[in-house]
Backbone as a printed PyTorch tensor [residue, N CA C, xyz], in Angstrom:
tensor([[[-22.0540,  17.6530,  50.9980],
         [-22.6020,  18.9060,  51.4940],
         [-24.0870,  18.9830,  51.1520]],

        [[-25.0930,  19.4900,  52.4310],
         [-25.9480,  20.0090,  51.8060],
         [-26.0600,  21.3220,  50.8690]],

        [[-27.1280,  20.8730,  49.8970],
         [-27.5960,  21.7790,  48.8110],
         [-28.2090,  22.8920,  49.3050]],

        [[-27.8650,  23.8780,  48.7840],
         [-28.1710,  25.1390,  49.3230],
         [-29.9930,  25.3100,  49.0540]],

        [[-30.7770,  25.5560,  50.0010],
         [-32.4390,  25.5130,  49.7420],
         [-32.4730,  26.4070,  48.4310]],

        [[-33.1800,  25.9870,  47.5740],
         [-33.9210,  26.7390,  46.2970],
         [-32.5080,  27.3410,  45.0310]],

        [[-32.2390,  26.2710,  44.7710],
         [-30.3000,  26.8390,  44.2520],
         [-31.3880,  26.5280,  42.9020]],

        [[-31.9020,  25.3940,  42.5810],
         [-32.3850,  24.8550,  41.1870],
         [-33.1630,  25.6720,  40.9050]],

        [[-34.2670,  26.3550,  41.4070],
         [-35.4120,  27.4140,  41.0930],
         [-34.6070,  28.5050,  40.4870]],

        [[-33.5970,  29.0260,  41.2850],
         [-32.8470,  30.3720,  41.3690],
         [-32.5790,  30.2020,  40.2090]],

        [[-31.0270,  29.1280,  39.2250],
         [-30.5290,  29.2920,  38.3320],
         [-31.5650,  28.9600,  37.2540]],

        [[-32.4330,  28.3000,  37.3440],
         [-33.4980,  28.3700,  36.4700],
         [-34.0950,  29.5540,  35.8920]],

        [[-34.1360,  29.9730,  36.5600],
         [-34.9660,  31.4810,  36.5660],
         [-33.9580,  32.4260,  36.1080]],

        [[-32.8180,  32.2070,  36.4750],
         [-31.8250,  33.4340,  36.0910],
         [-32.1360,  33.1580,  34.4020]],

        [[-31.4710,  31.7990,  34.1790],
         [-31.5820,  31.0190,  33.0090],
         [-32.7350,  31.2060,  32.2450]],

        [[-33.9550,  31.5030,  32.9350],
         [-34.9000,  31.9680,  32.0240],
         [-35.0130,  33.1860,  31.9230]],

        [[-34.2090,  34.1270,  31.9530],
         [-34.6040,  35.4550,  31.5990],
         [-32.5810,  35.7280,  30.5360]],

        [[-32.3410,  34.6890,  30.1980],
         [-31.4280,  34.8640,  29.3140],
         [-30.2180,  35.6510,  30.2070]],

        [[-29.2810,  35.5490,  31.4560],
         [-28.3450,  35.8070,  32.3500],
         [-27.2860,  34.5220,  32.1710]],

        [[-26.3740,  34.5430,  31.6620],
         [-25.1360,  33.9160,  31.7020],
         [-24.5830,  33.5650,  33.0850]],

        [[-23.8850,  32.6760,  33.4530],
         [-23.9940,  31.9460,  34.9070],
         [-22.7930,  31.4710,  34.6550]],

        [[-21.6530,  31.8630,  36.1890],
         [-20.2840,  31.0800,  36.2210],
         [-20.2340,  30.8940,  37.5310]],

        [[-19.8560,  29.8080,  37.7290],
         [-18.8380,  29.7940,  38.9440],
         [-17.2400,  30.2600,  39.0500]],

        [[-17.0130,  30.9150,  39.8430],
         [-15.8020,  31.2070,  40.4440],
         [-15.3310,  30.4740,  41.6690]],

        [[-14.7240,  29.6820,  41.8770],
         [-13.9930,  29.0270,  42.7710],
         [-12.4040,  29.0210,  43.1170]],

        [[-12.4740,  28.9290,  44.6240],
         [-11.0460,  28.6650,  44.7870],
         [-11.2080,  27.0530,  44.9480]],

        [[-12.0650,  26.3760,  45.5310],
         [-12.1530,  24.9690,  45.1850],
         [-11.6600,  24.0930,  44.4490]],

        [[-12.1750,  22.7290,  43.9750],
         [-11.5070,  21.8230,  43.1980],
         [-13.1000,  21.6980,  42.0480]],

        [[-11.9980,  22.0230,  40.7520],
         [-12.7760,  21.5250,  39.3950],
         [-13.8610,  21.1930,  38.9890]],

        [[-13.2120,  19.8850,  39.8980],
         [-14.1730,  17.9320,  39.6160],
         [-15.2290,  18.6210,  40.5880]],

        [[-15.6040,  19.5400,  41.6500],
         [-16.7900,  19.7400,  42.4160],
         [-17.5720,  20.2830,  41.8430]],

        [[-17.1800,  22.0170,  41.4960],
         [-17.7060,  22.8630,  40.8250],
         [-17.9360,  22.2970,  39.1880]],

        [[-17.7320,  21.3950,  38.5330],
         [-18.1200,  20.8110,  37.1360],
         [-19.1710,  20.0110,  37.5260]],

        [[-19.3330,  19.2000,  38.3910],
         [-20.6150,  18.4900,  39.0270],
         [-22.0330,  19.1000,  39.1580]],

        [[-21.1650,  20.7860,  40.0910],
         [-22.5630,  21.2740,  40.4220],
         [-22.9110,  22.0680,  38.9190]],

        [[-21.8700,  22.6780,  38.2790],
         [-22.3430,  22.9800,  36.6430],
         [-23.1100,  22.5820,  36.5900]],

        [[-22.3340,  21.4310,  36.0480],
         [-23.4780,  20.3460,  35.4140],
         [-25.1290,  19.8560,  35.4080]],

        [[-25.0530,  19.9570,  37.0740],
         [-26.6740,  19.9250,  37.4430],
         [-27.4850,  21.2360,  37.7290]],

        [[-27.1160,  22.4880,  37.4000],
         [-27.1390,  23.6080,  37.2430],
         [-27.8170,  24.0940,  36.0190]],

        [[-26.5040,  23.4420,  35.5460],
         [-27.3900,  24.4270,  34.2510],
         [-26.1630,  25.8530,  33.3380]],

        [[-24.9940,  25.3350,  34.5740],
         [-24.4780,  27.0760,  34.4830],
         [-23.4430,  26.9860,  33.5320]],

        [[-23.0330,  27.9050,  33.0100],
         [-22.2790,  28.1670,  31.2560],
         [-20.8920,  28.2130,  31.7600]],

        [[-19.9490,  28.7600,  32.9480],
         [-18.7720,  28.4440,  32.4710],
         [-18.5720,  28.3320,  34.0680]],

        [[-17.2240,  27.5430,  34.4450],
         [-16.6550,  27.2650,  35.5450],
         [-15.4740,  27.6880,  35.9050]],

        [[-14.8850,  28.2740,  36.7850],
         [-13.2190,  28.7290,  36.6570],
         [-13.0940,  28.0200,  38.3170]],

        [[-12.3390,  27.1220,  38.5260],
         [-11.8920,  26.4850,  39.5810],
         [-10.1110,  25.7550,  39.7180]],

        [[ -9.8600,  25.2690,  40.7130],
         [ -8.5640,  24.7540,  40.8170],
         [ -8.6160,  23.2570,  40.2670]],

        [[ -7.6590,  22.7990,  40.0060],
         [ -7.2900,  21.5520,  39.3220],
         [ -6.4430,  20.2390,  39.7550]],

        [[ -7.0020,  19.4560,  40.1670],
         [ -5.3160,  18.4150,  40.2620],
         [ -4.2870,  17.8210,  39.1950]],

        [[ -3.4840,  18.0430,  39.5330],
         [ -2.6400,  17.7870,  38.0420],
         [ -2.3790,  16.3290,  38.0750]],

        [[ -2.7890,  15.8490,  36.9900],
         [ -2.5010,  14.2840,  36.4180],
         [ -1.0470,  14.1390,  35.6990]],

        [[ -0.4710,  12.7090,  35.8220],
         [  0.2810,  12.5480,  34.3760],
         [  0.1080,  12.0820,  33.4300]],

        [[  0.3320,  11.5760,  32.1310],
         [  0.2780,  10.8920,  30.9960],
         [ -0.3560,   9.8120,  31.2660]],

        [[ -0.5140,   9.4330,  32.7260],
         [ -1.3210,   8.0460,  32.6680],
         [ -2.5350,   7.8300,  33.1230]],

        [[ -3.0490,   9.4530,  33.7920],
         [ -4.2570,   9.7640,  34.2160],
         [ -3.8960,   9.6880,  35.7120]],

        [[ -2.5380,   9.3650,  36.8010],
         [ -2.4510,   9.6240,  38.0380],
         [ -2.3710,  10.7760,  38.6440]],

        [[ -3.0200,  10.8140,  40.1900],
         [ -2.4280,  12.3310,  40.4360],
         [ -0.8820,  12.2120,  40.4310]],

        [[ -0.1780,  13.3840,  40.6750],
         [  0.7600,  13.9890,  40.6990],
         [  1.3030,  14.7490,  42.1610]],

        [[  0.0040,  14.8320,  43.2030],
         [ -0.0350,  15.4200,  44.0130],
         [  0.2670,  16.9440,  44.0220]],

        [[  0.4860,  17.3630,  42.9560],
         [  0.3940,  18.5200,  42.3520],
         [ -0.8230,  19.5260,  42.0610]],

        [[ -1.3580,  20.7260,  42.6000],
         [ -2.4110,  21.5350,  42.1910],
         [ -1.9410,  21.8730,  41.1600]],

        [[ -2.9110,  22.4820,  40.3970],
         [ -2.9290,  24.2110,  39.1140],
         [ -4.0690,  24.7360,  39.5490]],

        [[ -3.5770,  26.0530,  39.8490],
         [ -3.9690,  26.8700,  40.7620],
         [ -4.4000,  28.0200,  39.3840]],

        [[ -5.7950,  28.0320,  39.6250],
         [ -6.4100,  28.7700,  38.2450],
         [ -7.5160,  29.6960,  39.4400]],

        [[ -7.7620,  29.5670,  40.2950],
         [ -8.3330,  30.8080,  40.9390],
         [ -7.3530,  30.8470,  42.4030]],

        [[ -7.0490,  32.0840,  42.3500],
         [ -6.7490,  31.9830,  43.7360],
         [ -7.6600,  32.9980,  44.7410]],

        [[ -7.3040,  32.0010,  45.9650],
         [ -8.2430,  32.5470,  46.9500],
         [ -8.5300,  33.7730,  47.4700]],

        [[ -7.4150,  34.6150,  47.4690],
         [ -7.3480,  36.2340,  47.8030],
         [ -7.0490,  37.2760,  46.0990]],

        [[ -7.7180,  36.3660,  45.1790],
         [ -7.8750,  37.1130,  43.8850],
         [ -8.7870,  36.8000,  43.0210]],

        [[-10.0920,  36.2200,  43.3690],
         [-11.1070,  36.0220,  42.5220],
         [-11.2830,  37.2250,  41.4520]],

        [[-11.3850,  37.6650,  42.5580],
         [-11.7400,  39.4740,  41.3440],
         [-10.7740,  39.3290,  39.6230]],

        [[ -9.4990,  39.0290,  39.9240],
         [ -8.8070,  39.2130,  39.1300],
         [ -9.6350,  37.9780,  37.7510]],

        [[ -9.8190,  36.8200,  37.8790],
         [-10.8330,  35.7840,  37.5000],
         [-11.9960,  36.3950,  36.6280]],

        [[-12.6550,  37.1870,  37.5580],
         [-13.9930,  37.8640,  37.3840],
         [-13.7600,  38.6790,  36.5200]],

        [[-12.2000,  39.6450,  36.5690],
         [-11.9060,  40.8060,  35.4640],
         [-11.8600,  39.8060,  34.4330]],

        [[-10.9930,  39.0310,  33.8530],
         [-10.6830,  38.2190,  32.6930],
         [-12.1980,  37.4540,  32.3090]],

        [[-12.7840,  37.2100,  32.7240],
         [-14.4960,  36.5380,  32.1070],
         [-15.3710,  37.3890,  31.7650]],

        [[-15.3020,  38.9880,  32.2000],
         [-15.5780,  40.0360,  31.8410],
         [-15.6730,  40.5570,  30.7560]],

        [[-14.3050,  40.4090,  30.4620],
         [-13.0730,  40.5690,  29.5360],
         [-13.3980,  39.8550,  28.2680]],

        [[-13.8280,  38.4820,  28.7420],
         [-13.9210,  37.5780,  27.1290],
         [-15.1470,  37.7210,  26.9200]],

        [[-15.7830,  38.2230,  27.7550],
         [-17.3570,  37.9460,  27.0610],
         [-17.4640,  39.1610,  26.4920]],

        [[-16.4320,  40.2300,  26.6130],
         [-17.2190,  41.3270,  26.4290],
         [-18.4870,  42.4680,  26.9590]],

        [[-18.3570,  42.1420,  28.3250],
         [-19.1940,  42.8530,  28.8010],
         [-18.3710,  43.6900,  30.0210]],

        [[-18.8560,  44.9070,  30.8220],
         [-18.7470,  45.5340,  31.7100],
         [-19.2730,  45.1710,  33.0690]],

        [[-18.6240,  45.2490,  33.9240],
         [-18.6320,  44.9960,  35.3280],
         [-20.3800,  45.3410,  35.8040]],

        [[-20.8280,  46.8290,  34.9880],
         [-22.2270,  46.8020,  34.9450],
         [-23.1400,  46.1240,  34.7590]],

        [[-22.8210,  45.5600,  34.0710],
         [-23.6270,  43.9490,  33.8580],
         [-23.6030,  42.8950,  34.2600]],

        [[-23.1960,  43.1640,  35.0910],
         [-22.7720,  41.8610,  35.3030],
         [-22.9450,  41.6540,  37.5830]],

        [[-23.3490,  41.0290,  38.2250],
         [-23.3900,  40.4010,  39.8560],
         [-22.7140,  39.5580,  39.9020]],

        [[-22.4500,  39.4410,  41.1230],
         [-21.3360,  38.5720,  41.9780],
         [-22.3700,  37.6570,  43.0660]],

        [[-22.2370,  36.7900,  43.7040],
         [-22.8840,  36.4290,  44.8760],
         [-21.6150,  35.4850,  45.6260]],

        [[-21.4570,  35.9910,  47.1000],
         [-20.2860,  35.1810,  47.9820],
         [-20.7950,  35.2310,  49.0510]],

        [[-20.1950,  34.4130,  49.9430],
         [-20.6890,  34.4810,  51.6470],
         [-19.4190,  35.0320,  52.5450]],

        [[-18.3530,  35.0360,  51.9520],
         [-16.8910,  35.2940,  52.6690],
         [-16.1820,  36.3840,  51.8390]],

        [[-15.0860,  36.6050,  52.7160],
         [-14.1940,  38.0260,  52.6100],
         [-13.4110,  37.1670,  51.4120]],

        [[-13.1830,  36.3350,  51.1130],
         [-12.5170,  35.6010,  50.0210],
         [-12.9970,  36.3460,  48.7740]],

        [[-14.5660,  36.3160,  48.6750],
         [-15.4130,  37.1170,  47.4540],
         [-15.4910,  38.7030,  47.6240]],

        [[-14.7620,  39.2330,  48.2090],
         [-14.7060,  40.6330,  48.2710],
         [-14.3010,  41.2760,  47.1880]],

        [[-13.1510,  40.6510,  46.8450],
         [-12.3570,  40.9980,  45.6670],
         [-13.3400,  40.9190,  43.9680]],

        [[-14.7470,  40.2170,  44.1800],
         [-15.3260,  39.9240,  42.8280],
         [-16.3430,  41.4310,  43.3160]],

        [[-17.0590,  41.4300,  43.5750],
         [-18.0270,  42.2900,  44.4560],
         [-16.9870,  43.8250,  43.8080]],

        [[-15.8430,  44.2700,  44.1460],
         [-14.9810,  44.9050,  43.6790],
         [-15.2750,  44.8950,  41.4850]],

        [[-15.4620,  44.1540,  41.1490],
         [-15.2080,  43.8080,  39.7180],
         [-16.6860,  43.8920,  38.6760]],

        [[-17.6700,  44.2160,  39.8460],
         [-19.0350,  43.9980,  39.1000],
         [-20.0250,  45.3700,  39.7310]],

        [[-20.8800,  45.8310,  39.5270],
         [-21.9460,  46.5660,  39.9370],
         [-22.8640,  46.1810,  40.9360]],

        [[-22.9900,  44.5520,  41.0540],
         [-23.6720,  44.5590,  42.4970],
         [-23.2970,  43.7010,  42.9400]],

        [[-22.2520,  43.6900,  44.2530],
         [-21.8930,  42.1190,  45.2620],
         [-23.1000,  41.9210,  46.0260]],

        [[-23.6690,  40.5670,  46.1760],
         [-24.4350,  40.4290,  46.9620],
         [-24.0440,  39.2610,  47.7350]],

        [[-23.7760,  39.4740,  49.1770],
         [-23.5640,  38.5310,  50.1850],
         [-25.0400,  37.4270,  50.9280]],

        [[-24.2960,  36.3010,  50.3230],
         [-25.2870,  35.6820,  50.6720],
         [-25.1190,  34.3890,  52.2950]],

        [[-26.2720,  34.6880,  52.5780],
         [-25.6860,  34.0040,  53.7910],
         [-23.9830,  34.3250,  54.4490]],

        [[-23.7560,  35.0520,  54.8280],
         [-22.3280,  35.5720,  55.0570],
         [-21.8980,  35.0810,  56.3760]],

        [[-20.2940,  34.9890,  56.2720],
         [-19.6820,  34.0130,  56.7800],
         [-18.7870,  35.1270,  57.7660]],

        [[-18.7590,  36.0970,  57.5120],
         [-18.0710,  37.1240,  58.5280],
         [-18.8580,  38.1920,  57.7080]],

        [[-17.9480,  39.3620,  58.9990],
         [-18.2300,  41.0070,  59.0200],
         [-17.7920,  41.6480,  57.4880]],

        [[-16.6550,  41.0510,  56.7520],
         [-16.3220,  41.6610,  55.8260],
         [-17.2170,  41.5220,  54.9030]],

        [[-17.6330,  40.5440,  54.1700],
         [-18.0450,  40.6110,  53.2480],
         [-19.7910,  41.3810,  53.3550]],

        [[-20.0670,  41.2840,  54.3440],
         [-21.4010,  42.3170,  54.9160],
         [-20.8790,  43.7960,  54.3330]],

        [[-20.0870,  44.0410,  55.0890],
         [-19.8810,  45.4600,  55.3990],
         [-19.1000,  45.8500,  53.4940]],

        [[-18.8000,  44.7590,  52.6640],
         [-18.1910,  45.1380,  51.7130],
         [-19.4810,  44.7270,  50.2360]],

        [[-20.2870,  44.0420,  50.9670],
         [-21.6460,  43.7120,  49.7010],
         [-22.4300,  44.9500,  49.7110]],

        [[-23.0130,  45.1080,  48.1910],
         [-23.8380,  46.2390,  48.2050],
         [-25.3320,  45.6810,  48.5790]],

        [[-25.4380,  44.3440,  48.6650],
         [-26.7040,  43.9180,  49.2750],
         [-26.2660,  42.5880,  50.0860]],

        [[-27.3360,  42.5080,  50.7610],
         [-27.2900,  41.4550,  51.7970],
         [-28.3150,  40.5420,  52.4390]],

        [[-27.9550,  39.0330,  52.0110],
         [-29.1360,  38.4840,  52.2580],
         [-28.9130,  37.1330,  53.2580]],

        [[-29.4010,  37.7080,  54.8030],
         [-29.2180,  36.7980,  55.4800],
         [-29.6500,  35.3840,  56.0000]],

        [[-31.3390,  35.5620,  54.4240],
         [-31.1930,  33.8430,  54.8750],
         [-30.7450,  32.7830,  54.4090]],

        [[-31.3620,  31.3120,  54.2170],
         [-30.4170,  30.4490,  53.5400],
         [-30.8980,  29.7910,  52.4990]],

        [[-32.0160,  30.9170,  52.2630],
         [-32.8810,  30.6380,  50.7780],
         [-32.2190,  31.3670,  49.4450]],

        [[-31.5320,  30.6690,  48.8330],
         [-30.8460,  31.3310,  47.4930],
         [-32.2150,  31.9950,  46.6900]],

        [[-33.1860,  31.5220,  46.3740],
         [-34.4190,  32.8630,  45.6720],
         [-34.4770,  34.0010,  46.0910]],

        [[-33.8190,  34.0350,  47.4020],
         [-34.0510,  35.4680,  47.8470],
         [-33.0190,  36.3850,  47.4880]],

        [[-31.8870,  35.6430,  46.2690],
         [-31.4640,  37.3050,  45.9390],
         [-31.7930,  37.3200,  44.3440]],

        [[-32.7260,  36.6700,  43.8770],
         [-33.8620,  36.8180,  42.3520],
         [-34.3180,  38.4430,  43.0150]],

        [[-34.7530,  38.8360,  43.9450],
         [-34.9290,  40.5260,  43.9780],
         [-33.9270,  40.9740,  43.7860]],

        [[-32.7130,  40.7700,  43.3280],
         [-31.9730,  42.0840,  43.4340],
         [-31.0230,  41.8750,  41.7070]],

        [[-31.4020,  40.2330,  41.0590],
         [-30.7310,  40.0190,  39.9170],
         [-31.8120,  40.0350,  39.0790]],

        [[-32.9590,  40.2920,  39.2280],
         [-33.7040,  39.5090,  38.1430],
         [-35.2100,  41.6710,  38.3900]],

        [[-34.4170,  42.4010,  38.4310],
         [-34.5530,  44.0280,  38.0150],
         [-35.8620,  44.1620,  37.0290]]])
């Protein structure tokens, strides 16, 4: 996949003003630990393939976010860090992330993928430059 324009500036910057950074995924793990990784970002919650004792798949998921319950994800990381939904932004492009947007003080739809998550973000940013929602996280 291409890289989303200006993703490295963005988390940098969040990162420099001391903002804690997760991914939420319904995705796979091994993706979202990659992009961590070159990120920069502090915790990951994604889906899993299940191995056995010998390191094979299993053809088996573990299903640690699900797709029509991020929010619920977003409540529990909330939860451990100790902080309030006030403090805390969301950023999604789909009705999938509706449910986090629900869990925090500001959803912001980025580049959006349908009507819902427009009509359900408290901000909205339709281009495909990720710096452009540093106006609405970085206050």
């Amino acid at each position: 996949a291409t890289p989303i324009k200006g993703v490295e500036e963005t988390f940098r910057r969040i990162k420099e003003n001391g903002i804690r950074t997760a991914i939420v995924s319904a995705g796979l793990l091994c993706s979202a630990e990659l992009l961590a990784e070159k990120l920069g970002i502090d915790m990951v919650y994604a889906n899993a393939l299940a191995t056995d004792e010998n390191g094979y798949l299993t053809g088996e998921g573990i299903l640690n976010v699900p797709m029509n319950n991020k929010g619920g994800v977003v409540r529990g990381l909330l939860k451990e860090l100790g902080i309030e939904g006030e403090e805390a932004f969301a950023v999604g492009n789909s009705y999938v992330d509706v449910s986090m947007f629900k869990e925090v003080t500001m959803g912001i739809a980025f580049n959006p993928d349908d009507e819902i998550v427009v009509r359900e973000a408290d901000r909205v940013v339709s281009g495909k430059d990720l710096r452009e929602v540093l106006e609405y996280v970085l206050l």
